[in-house]
C-alpha positions, 0 to 999 in steps of 0.5 A: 745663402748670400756670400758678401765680399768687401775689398777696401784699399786704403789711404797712405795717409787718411783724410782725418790725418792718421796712418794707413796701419792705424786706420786699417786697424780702426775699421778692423775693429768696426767691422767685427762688429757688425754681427752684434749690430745687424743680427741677420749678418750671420757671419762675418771674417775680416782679413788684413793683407799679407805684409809685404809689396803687391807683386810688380805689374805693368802701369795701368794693370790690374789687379789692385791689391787691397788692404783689408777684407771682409767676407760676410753670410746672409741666409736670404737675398732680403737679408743681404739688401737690408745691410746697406741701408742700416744704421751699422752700415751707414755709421761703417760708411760714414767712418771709413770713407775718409781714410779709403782710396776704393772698396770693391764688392761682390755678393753671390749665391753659395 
């Protein structure tokens, strides 16, 4: 099985004018819905961070604390490599990007 895992920071303010609270929520609710829209994800969990301030670090420290996590299952390597060209991909892309800062991922075998 491929484990695929998506940390996404988010804007204070998004570039379409909304908050960091509601646009987390918007791409929340996008991502739960990626299984429906791309049958070979075969599981999916999606997380908001813990409220409260990142713990103090030194400028220019890692590591960055992110917003929101998704945490996804693939049976093959095929499986995981055709999700970023899809359609519930790109129009995840194409939504989020405005109101991101960054997203850091990782996949891995388990």
């Amino acid at each position: 099985m491929i484990r695929h895992i998506s940390i996404f920071k988010f804007k204070e303010t998004g570039d379409n004018g909304k908050g960091k609270a509601e646009n987390i929520e918007t791409v929340r609710a996008c991502l739960e819905k990626l299984p429906a829209l791309y049958p070979a994800m075969r599981a999916c969990q999606v997380g908001v961070a813990v409220p409260g301030d990142a713990p103090p670090l030194p400028d220019g420290a890692g590591p960055v604390f992110g917003d929101l996590v998704q945490i996804s299952d693939y049976d093959t390597p095929e499986d995981a490599a055709g999700f970023p060209p899809s359609k519930a991909h790109m129009d995840l892309v194409m939504l989020s990007d405005p109101m991101l800062e960054s997203v850091t991922a990782i996949d891995f075998v388990f």
